[in-house]
N, C-alpha and C positions, 0 to 999 in steps of 0.2 A: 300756946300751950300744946296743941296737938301736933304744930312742928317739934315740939321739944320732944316729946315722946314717940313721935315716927324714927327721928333720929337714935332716940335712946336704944328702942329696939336694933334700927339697922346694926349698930356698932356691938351689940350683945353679939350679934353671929359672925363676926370678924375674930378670928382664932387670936390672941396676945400672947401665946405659947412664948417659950422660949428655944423648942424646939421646931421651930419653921424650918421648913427645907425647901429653899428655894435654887432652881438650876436654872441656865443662861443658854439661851440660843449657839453663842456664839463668845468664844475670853477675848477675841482681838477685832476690831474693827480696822482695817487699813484704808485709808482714804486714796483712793489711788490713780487722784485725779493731780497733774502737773499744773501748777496755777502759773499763767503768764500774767495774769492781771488780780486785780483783788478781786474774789470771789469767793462764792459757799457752793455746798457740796453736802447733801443730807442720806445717811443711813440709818440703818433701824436693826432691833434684835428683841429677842422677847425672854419673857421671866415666864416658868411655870411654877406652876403654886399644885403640888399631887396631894394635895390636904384635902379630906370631906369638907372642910368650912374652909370660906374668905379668911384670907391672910393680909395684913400689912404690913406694908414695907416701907423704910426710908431710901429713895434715890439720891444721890451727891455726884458733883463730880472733882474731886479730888484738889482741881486746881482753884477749885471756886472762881469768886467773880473777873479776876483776872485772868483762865481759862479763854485760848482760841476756840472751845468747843460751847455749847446750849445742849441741854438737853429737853426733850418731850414727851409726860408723861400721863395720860388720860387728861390731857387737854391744857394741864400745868407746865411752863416753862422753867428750867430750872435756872441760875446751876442745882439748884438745892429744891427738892420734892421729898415732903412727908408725907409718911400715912395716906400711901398709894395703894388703894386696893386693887388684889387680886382675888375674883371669887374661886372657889372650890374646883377644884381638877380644870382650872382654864387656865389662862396665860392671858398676860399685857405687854402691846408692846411698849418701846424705850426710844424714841427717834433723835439722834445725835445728828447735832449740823455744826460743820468749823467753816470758821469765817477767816479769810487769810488775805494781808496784804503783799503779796512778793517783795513788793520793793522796800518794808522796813528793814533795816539793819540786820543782820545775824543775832548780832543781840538782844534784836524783841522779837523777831522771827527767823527762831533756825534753819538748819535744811530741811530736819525731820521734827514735827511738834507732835511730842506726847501728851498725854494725860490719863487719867481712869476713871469709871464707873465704876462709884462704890454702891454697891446695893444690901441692905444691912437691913436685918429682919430677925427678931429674937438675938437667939447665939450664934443666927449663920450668918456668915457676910461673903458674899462671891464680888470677883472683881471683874470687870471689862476691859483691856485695854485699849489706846485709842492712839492711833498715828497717823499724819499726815504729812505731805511735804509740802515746805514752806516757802520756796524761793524759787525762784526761776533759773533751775541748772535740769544738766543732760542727769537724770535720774537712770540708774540701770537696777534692773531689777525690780520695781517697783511694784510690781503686782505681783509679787511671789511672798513666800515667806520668808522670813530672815534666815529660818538656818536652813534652807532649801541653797543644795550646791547647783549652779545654774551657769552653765556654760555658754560665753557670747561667741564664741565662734560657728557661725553661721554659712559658710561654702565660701564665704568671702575671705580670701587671703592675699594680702593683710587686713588686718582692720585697725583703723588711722585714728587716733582722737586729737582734732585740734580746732577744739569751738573754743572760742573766748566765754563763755558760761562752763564755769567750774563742772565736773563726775562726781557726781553723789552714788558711791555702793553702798548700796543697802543687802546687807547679809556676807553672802558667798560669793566672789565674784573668781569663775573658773576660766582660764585660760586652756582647751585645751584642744588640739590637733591645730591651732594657725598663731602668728604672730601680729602680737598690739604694740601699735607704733603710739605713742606718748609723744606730741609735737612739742617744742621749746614753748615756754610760757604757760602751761595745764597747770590749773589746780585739781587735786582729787582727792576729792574727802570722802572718807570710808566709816559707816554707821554703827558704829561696835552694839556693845550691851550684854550682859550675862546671862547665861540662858542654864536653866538647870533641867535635865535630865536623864533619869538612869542613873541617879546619885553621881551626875558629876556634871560641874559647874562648867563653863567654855565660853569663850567671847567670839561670836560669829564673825564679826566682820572682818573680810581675811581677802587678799590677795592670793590664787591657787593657779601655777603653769604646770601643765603638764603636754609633755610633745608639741610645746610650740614654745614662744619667747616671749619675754616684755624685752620693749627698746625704747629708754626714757630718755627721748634726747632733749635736754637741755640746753642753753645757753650761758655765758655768762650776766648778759643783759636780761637774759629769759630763763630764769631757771622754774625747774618744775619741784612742785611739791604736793606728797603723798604724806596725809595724816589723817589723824580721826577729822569726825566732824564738828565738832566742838568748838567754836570760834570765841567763845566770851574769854576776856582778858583772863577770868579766874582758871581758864582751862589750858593757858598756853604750852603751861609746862608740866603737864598732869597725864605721865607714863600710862602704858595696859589701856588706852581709851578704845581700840582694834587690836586685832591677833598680828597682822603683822604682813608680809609678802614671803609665801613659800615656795620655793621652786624646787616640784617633784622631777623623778626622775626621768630622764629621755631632754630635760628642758635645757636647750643650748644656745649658744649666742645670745643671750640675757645682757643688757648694756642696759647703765645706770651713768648719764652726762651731767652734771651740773644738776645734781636732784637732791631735793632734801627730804627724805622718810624722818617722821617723827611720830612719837607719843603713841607707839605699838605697845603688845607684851615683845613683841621679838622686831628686829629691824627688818635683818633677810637671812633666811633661812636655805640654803643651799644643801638640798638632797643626795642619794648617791646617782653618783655620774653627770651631774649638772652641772653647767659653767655658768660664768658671768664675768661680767667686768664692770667695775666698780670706776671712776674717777672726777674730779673735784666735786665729789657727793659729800653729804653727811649724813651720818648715822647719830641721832641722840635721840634720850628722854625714853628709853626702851625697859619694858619694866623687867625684863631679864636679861635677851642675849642681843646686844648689838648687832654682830654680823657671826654667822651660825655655819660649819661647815662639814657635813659628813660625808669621804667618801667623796668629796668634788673638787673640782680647780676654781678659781679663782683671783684673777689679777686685781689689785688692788694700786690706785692710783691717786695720788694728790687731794687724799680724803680725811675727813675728820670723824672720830668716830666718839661718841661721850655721853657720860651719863647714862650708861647701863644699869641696872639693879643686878646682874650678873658679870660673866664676865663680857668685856667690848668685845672680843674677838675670840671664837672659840674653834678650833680646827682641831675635829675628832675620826676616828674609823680611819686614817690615813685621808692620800687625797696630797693635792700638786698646790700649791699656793704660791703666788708672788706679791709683793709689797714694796712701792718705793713710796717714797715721800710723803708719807702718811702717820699722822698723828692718832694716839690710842689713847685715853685717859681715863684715868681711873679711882676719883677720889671718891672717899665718903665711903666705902664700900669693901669687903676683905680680896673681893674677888678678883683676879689677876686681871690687866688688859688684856693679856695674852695668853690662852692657855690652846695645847697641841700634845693630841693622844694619835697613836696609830690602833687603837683597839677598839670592842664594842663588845660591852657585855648585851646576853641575850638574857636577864632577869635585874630585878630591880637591885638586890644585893651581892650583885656579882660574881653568884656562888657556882651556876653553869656553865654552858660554853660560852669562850669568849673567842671571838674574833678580830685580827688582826690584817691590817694590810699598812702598805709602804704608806709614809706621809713624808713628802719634802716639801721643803718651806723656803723661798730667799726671802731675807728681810735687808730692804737698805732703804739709808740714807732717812731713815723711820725714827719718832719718839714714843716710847712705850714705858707711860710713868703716871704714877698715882701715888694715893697717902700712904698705902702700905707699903713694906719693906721688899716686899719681893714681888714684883708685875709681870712675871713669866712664870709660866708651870708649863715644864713639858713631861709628861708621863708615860713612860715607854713600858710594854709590859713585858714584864720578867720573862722571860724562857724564850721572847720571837726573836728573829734575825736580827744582830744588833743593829742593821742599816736596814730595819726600817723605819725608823727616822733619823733622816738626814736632811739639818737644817745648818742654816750660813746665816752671819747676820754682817751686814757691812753697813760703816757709819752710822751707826744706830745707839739714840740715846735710849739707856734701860734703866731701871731700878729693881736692880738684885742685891740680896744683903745673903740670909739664910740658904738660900739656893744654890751658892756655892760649895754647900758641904756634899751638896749629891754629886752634883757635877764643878767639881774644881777645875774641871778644861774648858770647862765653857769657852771662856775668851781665845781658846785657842781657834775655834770657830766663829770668832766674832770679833771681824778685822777695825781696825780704828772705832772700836765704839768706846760708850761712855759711860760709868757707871754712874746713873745720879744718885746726888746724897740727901734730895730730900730739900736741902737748903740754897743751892745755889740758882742766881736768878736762873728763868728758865722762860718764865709765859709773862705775860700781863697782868693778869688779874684773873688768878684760877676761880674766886669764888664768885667771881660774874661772869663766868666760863665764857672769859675770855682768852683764847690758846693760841693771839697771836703771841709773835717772840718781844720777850724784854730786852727792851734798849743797852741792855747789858747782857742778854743770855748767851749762857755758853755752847747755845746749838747752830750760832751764826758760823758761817763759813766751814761748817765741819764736812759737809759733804760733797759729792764727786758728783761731776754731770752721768746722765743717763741720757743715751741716745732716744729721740720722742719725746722727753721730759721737756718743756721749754719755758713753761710758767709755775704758779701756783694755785691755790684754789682760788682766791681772789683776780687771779689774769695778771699778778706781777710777771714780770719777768725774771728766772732765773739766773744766776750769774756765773761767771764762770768757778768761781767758789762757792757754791748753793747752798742754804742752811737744809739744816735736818729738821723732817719736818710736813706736812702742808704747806706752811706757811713762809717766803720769803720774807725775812725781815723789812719793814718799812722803816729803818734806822738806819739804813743803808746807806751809807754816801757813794 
């Protein structure tokens, strides 16, 4: 009886407000310990309670009992603690420990394992959140924050990556004053996620050169690939997961062999005065711009580019471009594969200065066709010199229908190409994007050899009647 009434009282002075205002040490806990083996790893952060009376709280941790994390809180293990007190103007702490096996699967142990501390008291509820890495890869950046831009170059030039454990970027990964050599066979997975602040929303995880290079040298037996981190079957084809690879200006000699970028907002983003060269790469699953060009050059080589949410290929502000044997597609979507501006407004509705420079383009022996009727838009602006853009398209399949009203010479600049109509065999099986050629299609044999050119993306060989295209047909006798 006397226990019943010691307790009655304690909890009489325990505030049940619904205005509790409880604040948090700390909103992010980063684990930022690289596990080789299975192991744990314990942090802590504390709640204050600025109340004249004890306050109670509910602890959780979001993932509950399936949760790599435990929580600890005045002596209770969670995932799940009620009615934690905290006495008047003090603080308790919260001790979080993740337990990690390296070697499960991606599937049950990603690169990066989240979670949250919910901490919820009356009508206030504050969040913690919880990261740690999960698997046994070269982590860069790991003890920073995510949207912290964090440059690896270090007096060392070059700097080499060719471990057989996968690159995990976590955040902002800057390139800038030396060149990163990408060895044949690198995986590198890149840690995106939404970050809101200053009322505008951005996905950190990004690829940034500036005054130095990337060089992805690939193989065909080794090819290298740059995507998010996301490995679960549901995420393979799930666009915007990273920002993308942007190469600022001064950044030169940028080579991309035998690489596949996938499942960014953008593929590659090429700045003013930046080069690169592109070939038997791919570009897809991009949830805007495939391959992005302002103002730069760019060789383009025995590449496939697809599944944009904008347009595949966009060459704006002028700028040098070359293209042979490269497939552009474009279905499901209004937006051109192809589109090339020589201008650059300086406001969002184009109402002030607008800037103009030259833009030339060769296109050959190229297919640049999707569901709509028209897969090219070149938009030249009124009053600049009519030759600055000056583009050529040779053996190149296109689909143009309406676009001939602006420009009815087109073809006068676009030697043996083809206008497709939509119907006639062309690919495989566009809707398992598959963009090899049909045993029937009519891009077999249409194109002219190019000195250098000797295979395709797959390492066929070329013939001396070479399709248009990436791809050499495998129909071939």
């Amino acid at each position: 009886m006397l226990a019943m009434m010691l307790y009655s009282c304690a909890r009489e002075d325990v505030y049940m407000g619904d205005d509790i205002d409880i604040s948090t040490s700390r909103d992010t806990i980063m684990f930022d310990t690289v596990f080789t083996e299975v192991g744990s790893a314990t942090r802590s952060f504390k709640l204050y309670n600025s109340k004249s009376k004890a306050v109670a709280v509910d602890i959780k941790l979001q993932g509950g009992a399936t949760s790599f994390y435990r929580i600890n809180a005045d002596g209770i293990v969670g995932p799940e603690i009620n009615n934690a007190t905290i006495q008047a103007n003090d603080s308790l702490y919260v001790f979080v420990e993740v337990f990690i096996d390296p070697d499960l699967p991606l599937s049950k142990s990603p690169f990066v394992v989240k979670d949250q501390v919910v901490i919820t008291g009356g009508n206030d509820q504050d969040i913690v959140q919880l990261e740690s890495f999960g698997q046994n890869a070269n982590y860069v950046f790991g003890k920073r924050d995510i949207t912290t831009i964090a440059n690896i170059c270090n007096g060392t030039n070059p700097i080499t990556w060719n471990d057989p454990k996968p690159y995990v970027i976590y955040g902002i990964m800057a390139i800038i004053g030396c060149d990163l050599i990408i060895k044949a066979g690198t995986n590198v997975y890149v840690h995106g996620g939404i970050v809101i602040g200053d009322s505008l929303s951005y996905n950190p995880g990004r690829i940034f050169v500036k005054n130095g290079s990337i060089k992805a040298n690939g193989t065909l037996e080794n090819p290298i690939t740059i995507q998010g981190d996301r490995l679960e079957p549901e995420f393979a084809d799930v666009p915007g997961q990273w920002f993308g690879i942007q190469l600022d200006s001064a950044s030169i000699n940028n080579q991309f062999s035998y690489t596949t970028i996938k499942n960014g907002i953008y593929g590659i983003l090429a700045d003013s005065s930046s080069h690169l060269e592109i070939d038997h790469s791919q570009l897809l699953n991009s949830s805007s711009l495939g391959l992005f060009g302002s103002h730069s050059s760019a060789e383009v080589s025995n590449s496939l580019i697809y599944s944009a949410g904008s347009y595949g290929v966009y060459w704006r502000y002028g700028g040098n471009y070359n293209m042979n044997f490269s497939t552009v597609v474009s279905y499901g979507i209004q937006a051109e594969a192809l589109r090339m501006e020589n201008y650059l407004c300086t406001d969002q509705l184009c109402l002030g200065e607008i800037r103009t420079n030259p833009l030339m383009a060769t296109i050959s022996n190229s297919i640049l066709v999707g569901s709509s009727r028209d897969e090219i838009l070149i938009d030249e602006f009124e009053g600049s010199d009519p030759f600055t853009v000056d583009y050529t398209f040779n053996n190149t399949m296109i689909r143009i229908d309406e676009f001939l009203e602006s420009r009815p010479d087109f073809f006068d600049n676009c030697n043996d190409c083809i206008n497709f109509n939509g119907t006639d065999a062309l690919f495989v099986d566009v809707n398992d994007d598959n963009f090899e050629l049909d045993s029937l299609s009519i891009a077999e044999r249409k194109s002219i050899p190019i000195n250098g050119v000797t295979d395709d993306l797959l390492g066929r060989m070329r013939s001396s009647a070479p399709d248009m295209g990436c791809y050499e047909s495998q129909f071939k006798m």
